[in-house]
C-alpha positions as CSV (number, residue, x, y, z in Angstrom):
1,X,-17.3,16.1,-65.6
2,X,-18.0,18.3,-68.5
3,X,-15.3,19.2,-71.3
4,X,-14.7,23.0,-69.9
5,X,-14.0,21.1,-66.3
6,X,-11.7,18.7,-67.8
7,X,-10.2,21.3,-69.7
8,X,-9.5,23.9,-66.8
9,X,-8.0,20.7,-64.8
10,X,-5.8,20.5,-67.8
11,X,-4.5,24.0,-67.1
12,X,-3.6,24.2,-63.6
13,X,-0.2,24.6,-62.3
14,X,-0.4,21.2,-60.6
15,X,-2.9,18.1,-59.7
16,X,-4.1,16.9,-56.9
17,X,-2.1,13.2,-56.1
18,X,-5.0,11.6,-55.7
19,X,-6.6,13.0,-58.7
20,X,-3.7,11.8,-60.7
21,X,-4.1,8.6,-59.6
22,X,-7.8,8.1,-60.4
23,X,-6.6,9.5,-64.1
24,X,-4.1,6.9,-64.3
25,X,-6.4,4.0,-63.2
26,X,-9.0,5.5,-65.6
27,X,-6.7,6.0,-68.6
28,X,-4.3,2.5,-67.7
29,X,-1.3,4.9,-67.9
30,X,1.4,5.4,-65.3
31,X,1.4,9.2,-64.8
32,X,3.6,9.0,-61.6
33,X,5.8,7.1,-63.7
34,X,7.1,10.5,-65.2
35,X,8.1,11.9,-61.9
36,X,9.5,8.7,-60.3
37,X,11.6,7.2,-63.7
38,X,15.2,9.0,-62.6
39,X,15.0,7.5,-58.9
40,X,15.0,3.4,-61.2
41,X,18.8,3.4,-61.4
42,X,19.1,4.5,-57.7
43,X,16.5,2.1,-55.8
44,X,17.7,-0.8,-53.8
45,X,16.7,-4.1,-55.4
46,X,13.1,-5.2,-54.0
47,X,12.3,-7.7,-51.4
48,X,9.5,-8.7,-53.9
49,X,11.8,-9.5,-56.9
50,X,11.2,-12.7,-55.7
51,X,8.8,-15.4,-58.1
52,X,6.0,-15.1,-54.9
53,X,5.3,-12.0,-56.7
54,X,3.8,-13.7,-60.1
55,X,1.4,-15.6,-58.0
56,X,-0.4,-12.5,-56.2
57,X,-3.0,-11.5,-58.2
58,X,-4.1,-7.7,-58.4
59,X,-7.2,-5.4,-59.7
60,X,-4.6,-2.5,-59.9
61,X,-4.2,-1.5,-63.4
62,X,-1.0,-3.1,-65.7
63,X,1.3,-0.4,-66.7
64,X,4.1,-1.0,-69.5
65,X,6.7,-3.5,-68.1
66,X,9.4,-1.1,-69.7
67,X,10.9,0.3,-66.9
68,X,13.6,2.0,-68.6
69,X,13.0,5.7,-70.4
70,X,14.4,6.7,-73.4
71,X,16.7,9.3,-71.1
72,X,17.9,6.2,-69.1
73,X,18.9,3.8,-71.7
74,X,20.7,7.4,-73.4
75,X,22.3,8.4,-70.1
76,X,23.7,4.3,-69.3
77,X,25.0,4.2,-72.9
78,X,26.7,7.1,-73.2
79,X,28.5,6.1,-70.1
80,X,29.6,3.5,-72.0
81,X,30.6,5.3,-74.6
82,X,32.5,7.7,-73.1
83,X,34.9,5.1,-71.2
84,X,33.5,6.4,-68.1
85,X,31.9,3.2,-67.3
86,X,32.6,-0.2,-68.3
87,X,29.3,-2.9,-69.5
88,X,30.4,-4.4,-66.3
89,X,30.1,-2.0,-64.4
90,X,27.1,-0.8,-65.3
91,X,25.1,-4.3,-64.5
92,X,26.4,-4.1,-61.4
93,X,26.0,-0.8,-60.3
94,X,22.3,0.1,-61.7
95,X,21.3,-4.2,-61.7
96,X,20.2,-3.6,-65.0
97,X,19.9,-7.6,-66.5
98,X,23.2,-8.3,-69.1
99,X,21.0,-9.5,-72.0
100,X,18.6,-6.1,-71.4
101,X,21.7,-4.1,-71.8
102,X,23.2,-6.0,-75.0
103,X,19.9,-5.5,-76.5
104,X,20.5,-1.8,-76.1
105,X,24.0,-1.6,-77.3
106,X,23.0,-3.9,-80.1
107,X,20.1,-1.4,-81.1
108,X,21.7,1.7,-80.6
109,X,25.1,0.6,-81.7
110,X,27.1,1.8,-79.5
């Protein structure tokens, strides 16, 4: 691809999925990451959470390991904050690890 076909992809309204993907493999960075990041405190914990999963190798890409956005670590704190969650509460319900979240309230000093 030239620069002028790069640059028009740039411009359109929307990308192709499978485009997207071959930028992400190209680039090493998680575009879909952008789109899926809200649905983290939702999803039911995965059957591969399991340590099985460090001995499968892969040739996919390795994205960050930080799961958590800015907006997430904003929105669970200020739940906090506000009194309408407890710390407790909030490991339980989004099964966000207690040291993970102490690291946050330490850093952000809530």
């Amino acid at each position: 691809m030239n620069q002028e076909e790069i640059e028009a992809m740039f411009q359109n309204k929307s990308l192709d999925s499978e485009l997207l993907l071959k930028w992400s493999k190209l680039l090493e960075y998680d575009f879909f990451r952008i789109y899926s990041q809200h649905l983290i405190l939702y999803a039911p914990p995965s059957i591969f959470q399991t340590n099985t999963q460090s001995k499968i190798k892969s040739n996919l890409p390795k994205f960050r390991k930080n799961i958590y956005s800015k907006e997430i670590i904003d929105f669970v704190l200020q739940q906090i904050k506000s009194g309408k969650m407890t710390k407790k509460e909030v490991i339980e319900i989004y099964s966000i690890p207690k040291t993970t979240l102490y690291k946050w309230i330490s850093k952000h000093a809530v």
